[in-house]
N, C-alpha and C positions, 0 to 999 in steps of 0.2 A: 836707651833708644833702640828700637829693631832696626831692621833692612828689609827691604823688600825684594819679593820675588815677581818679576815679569809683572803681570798685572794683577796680581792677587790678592797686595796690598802687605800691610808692613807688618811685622811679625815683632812682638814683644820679648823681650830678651826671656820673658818666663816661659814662653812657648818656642824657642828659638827648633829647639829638636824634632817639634811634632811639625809645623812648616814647612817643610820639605812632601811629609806625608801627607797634608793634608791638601797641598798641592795639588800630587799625584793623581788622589781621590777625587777631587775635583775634574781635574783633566781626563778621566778615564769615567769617571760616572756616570749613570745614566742606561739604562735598559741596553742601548744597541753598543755602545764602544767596546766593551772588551770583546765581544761578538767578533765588532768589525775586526779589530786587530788580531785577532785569534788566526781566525782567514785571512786576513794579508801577512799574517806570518810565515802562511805556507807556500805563497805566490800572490803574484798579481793577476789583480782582476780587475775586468772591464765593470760600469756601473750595472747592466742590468744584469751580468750574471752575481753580483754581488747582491742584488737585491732580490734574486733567483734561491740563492745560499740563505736569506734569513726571510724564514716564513713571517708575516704577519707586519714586517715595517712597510711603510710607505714612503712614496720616492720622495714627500718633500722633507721626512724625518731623516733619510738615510743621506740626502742632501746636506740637510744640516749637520748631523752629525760627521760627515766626510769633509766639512769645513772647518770645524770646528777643531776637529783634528788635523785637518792640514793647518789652520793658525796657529795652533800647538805644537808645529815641529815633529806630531808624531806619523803622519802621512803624507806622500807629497802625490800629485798631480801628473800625469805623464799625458801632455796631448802631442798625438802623433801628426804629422797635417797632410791628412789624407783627405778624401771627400768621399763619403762623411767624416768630419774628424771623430779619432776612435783613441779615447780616454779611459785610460787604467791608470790604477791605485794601487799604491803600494807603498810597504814601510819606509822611513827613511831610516838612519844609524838609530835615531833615538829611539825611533819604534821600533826596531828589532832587539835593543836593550829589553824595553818594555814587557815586548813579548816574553821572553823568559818568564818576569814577573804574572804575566796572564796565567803559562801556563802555571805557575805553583798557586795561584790563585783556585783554577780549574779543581785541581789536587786537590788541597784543603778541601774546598768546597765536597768532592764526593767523597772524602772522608768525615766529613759533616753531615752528610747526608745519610752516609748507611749506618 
């Protein structure tokens, strides 16, 4: 019998090892996330300079994707209460974990490249 991870669903004792990574893959997948996290690695940012920082998404892609990770424990939410309230983003512990992982990701990748 497997165990399950958060919502992922149950993992087979023959795949018990790869589960974790496939996880991960999951949670970080997708054209804009490692993107996003890469840049709130380095600080936070308000939504439309982060949507200033990545050419070509649109605000209701960069919306979901900024929920999707904040469901995920890996971005949290910071509303100030101003008028207008003034909202930045930025990693939580687990996404400054992560981040490391981005960057050797980056790495590989341009050593894959050249």
């Amino acid at each position: 019998m497997g165990y399950g991870l958060k919502n992922y669903g149950d993992c087979s004792e023959e795949v018990i090892k790869g589960c974790p990574v496939e996880m991960v893959l999951h949670m970080i997948g997708g054209k804009w996330k490692g993107i996003i996290i890469d840049i709130l690695s380095e600080k936070s940012v308000r939504f439309n300079e982060l949507k200033r920082l990545i050419p070509g998404i649109s605000q209701r892609m960069l919306t979901l994707q900024l929920r999707e990770l904040e469901a995920d424990g890996i971005v949290k939410r910071i509303v100030d209460d101003t008028v207008p309230p003034k909202v930045e983003y930025s990693l939580t512990e687990q996404g400054n974990k992560l981040s490391s992982i981005i960057d050797s990701i980056r790495v590989w990748g341009k050593e894959f490249l050249s």
